[in-house]
C-alpha positions, 0 to 999 in steps of 0.5 A: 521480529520475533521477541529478542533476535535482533535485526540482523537476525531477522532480516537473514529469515527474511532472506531465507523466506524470500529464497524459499518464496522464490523456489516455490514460484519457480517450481509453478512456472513463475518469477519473481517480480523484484520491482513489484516487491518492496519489504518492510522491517518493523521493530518496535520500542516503548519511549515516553508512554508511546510505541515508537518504530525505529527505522530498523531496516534502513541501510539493510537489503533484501534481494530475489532473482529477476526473470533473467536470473540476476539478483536485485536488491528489493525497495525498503520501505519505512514502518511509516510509508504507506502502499497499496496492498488488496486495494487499501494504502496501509503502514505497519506503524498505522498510518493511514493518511494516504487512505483517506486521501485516496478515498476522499479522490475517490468520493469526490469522482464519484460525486462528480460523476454520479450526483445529479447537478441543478440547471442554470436554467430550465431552457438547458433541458430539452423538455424545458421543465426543470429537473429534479434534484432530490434524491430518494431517502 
């Protein structure tokens, strides 16, 4: 939010910008997705020594016109949920644990696919000798 306006303020630039937003894909040719689109708004308030994120936007809505022409309400997301966004899962308020969810996931097919695993035995190899585990340094 810009410093001062409130949040009533704000979302009504929000709105503003969503409508300019819209106009400007439909001068290309395109549509806006609204069940792609989510929004967030973050306010912030300085409690106890700490930064806290009010849940500012709860109670509020966006809107933008779907491919038929109708107006639907965008998802409101809290400052503390967090979404893909260019690949990485991110929160305004910082949270990242969903982050290091998805990576360990990701770390852990990887590993599974790509580490090599010691034989049971050397017959379960066609040569019969055993394989080399090491990788290279």
């Amino acid at each position: 939010m810009e410093n001062g306006a409130t949040a009533e303020e704000t979302l009504a630039r929000m709105q503003r910008g969503v409508a300019l937003w819209e106009s400007l894909i439909k001068a290309t040719g395109g549509v806006m997705a609204p069940h792609k689109s989510w929004w967030y708004l973050v306010d912030f308030v300085w409690q106890n020594g700490k930064w806290k994120f009010p849940d500012a936007g709860s109670g509020k809505s966006l809107s933008a016109h779907d491919a038929t022409g109708i107006s639907r309400d965008l998802k409101y997301l809290s400052p503390s949920t967090a979404t893909k966004m260019l690949g990485v899962y991110m929160a305004p308020n910082g949270n990242y644990s969903l982050q290091v969810k998805y990576l360990k996931e990701k770390t852990s097919k990887w590993s599974d696919i790509f580490l090599p695993r010691k034989p049971t035995s050397p017959q379960s190899l066609p040569s019969g000798k055993p394989l080399n585990t090491h990788l290279p340094p």
